[in-house]
Each structure stands twice: as structure tokens, then as C-alpha cells.
C-alpha positions in Angstrom: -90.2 -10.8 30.8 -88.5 -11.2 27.5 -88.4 -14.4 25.8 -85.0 -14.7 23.7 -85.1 -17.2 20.9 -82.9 -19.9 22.1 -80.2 -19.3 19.5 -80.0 -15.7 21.5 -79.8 -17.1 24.6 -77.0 -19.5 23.6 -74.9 -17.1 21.8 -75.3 -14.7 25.3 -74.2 -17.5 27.1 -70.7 -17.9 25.3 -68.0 -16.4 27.0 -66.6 -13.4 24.6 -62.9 -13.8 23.1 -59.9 -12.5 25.2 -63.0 -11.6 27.9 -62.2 -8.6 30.0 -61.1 -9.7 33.6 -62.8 -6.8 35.1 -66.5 -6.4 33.4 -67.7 -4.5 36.9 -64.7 -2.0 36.6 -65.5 -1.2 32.8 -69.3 -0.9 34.2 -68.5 1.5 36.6 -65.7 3.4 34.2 -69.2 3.8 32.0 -71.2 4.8 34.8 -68.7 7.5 36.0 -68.3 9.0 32.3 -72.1 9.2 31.9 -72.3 11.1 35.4 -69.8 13.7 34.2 -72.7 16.2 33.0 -74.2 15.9 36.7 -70.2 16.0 38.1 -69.6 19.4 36.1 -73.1 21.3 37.4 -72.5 20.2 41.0 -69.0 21.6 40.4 -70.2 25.2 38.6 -73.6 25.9 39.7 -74.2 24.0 43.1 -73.0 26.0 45.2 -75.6 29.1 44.8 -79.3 26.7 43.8 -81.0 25.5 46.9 -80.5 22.0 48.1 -83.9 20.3 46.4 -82.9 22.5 43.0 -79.8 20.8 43.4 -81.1 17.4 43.5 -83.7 18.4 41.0 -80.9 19.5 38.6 -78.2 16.5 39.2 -80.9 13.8 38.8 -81.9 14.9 35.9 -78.2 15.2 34.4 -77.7 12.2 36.0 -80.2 10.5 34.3 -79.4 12.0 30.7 -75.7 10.4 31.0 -77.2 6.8 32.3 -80.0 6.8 30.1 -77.2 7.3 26.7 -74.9 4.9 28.5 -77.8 2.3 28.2 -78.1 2.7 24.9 -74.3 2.7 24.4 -74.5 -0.6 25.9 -76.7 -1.9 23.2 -74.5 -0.8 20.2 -73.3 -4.0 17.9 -69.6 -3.5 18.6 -67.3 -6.3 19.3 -65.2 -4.7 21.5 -68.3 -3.6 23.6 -68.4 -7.8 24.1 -65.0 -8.0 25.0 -64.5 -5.5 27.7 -68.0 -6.1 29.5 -67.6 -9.9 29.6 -70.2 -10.9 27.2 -73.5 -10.3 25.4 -75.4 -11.5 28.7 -73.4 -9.2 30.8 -74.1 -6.2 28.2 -77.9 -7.2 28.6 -77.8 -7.2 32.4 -75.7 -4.2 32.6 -78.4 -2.6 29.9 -81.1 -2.8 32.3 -79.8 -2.2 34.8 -78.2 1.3 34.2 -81.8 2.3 31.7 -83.6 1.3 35.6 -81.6 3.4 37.3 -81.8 6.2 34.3 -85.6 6.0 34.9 -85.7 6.2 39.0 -83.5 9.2 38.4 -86.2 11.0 35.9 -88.9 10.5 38.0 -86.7 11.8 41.2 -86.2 15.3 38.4 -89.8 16.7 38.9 -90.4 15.9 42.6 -87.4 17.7 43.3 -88.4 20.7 41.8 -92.1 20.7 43.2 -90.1 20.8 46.5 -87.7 23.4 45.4 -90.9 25.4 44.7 -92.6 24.4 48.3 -89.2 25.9 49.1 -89.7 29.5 47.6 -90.4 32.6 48.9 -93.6 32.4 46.8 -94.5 28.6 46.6 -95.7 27.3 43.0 -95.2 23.6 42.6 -97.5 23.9 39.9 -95.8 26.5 38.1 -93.2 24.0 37.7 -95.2 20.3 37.2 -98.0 21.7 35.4 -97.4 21.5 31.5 -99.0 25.5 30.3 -98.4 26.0 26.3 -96.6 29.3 27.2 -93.9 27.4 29.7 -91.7 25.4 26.9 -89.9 23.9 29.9 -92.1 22.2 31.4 -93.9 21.1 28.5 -91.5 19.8 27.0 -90.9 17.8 30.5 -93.7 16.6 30.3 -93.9 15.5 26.5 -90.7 13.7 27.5 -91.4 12.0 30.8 -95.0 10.4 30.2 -94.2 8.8 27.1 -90.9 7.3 29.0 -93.1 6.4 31.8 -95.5 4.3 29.4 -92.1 2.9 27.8 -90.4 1.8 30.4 -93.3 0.5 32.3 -94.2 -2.0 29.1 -90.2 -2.9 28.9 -90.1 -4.0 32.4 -93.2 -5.4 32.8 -94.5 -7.0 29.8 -93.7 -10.8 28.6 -93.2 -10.1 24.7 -91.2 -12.4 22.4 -87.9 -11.2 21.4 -88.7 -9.4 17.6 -91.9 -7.6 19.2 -89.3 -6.9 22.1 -86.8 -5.1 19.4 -89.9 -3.5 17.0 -90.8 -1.8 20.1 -87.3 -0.9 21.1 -87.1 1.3 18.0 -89.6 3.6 19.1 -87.2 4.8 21.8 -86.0 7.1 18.9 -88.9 9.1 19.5 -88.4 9.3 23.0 -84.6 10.6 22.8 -86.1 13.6 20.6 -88.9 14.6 23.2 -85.4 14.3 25.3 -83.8 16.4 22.9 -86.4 19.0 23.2 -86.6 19.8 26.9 -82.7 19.5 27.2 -82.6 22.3 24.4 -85.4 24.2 26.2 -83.5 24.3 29.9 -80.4 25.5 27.8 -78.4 27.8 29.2 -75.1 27.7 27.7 -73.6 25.8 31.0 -71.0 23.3 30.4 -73.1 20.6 32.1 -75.7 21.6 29.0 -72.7 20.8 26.7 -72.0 17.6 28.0 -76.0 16.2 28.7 -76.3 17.2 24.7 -73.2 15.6 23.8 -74.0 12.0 25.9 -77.6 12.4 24.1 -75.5 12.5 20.9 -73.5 9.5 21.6 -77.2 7.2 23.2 -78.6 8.7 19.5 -75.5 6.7 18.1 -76.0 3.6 19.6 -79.6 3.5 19.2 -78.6 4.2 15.3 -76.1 1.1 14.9 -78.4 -1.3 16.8 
């Protein structure tokens, strides 16, 4: 649990200027944007993958878009305040959109052990196990643990509000592991485009918190 200084606490508290009437319609506006990597490869490449590929592939885009809208969530801008409803609201709304950014990453590799169950010649290693020749899954790997580990702590830990915002910081690092793999599965698809491009705009927020 994180323990805001009361100051914090008080100023999250105080209803934003000219407050949005509809914070839950501007959340799911967000949500819908970030989604639009996963929208546009369920729309070009869905049709031919198999049906665990599929989930494999749109949680994974999925959780790209969510896991940048978080961090979008977090950027000092007033108007950010305004159209959410408040600094408490942008907190809850934070959480709950990195949570559901993190369920989806750890959906990503099941789905493709299953899509390789699935094969004509099953190797759910071949996909899971991180080999120095297979950059892909490597890089996976290098990305998912290390978000694993972060998450968990986030979550789960009672730290005071600076260590809460030192530790914050290192999830720089964890948007370049990101980085790596989504430049390691490129294939030139839009959807690629987009998941970069989202990444882009979380690396912005993250920058300006």
C-alpha cells in the first residue's frame, strides 16, 4: 500500500476546476485509443493465425496500448485533471489500467505455448524458452520478468510515497526491454506502427512525470 504524505492526499482530494462530468467516458475514450494497435491486427491479420495465436497476438497489443495509457495517465498536465475528474481519479484510473496491462502480458506467453500445443509439430518451448539465437523470445523474456518483479513490488509493497516515485523511475528501463521485443516481432504490420507509436507516447509521459 502506498502511503501519500497528507499534503498529497489532500490536494487528490480537491475536486479539479471546471471538472469533467463524464471522468468514466474519458476513461473508456483512453482505453479504446490504447486498444487500437490490438483493433488494427484483429482487423488485418486475424483472420488467417489460429485462434490461441490470435489471443496470443491481441493481448499482447492490448497490453502495449494499456500499459502507455497508464503512464499517459501519470503525466503532469492540467488538463489530464480536468477531464478525468481529479488527481484521485487519475491515481485510481492509473492502476487500474497498468493491472489490467499486466494480466494481459502474462495472458501473451500462455497463449502462444498453446498455439504451439496447437501445431502440427508441438514446441511450446520453442516459443517460452529464452535461447540466445531466438531474439524474440529473449527479448520476451528480458521484458516480462523484470515487469513481473515490478509490478509485483508496486502492488504489493507498503513503501512511503518518495521511495514509491524513486522506484517508479526505473520503469524507464522496463519500457526499453519493451522496446526491444516490440522491435524484434517487427514486421512492418500497421498494428507494429501503432504498438511503437503508443510506446512513444507512455515514453512521454513517463518523461514529464
Amino acid at each position: 500500500r502506498l502511503e501519500l504524505p497528507t499534503a498529497v492526499w489532500r490536494a487528490a482530494a480537491r475536486p479539479a476546476a471546471r471538472v469533467s462530468a463524464w471522468p468514466r467516458t474519458s476513461l473508456v475514450v483512453s482505453c479504446v485509443l490504447a486498444l487500437l494497435p490490438a483493433l488494427s491486427w484483429v482487423a488485418t491479420d486475424a483472420g488467417s493465425a489460429p485462434v490461441w495465436a490470435c489471443v496470443a497476438a491481441v493481448s499482447a497489443w492490448a497490453a502495449t496500448g494499456l500499459l502507455a495509457s497508464s503512464l499517459l495517465l501519470m503525466e503532469r498536465a492540467r488538463f489530464l485533471d480536468v477531464v478525468f475528474g481529479g488527481l484521485a481519479r487519475l491515481y485510481r484510473y492509473h492502476h487500474a489500467v497498468g493491472t489490467a496491462a499486466f494480466v494481459l502480458v502474462l495472458v501473451h506467453p500462455l497463449a502462444l505455448a498453446v498455439a504451439s500445443l496447437q501445431a502440427a509439430t508441438p514446441d511450446p518451448l520453442a516459443w517460452l524458452w529464452p535461447k540466445a539465437q531466438s531474439v524474440r523470445v529473449l527479448s520476451g523474456w528480458a521484458a516480462l520478468l523484470p515487469l513481473m518483479a515490478w509490478m509485483v513490488f508496486t502492488v504489493t509493497s507498503r513503501v512511503r510515497y518518495r521511495k514509491w516515485r524513486m522506484f517508479h523511475r526505473s520503469s524507464g528501463v522496463l519500457l526499453a526491454l519493451i522496446a526491444w521485443h516490440l522491435i524484434a516481432v517487427f514486421r512492418g504490420a500497421f498494428a507494429d506502427f501503432l504498438g511503437i507509436a503508443w510506446l512513444l507516447l507512455g515514453s512521454l509521459g513517463y518523461a514529464r512525470r
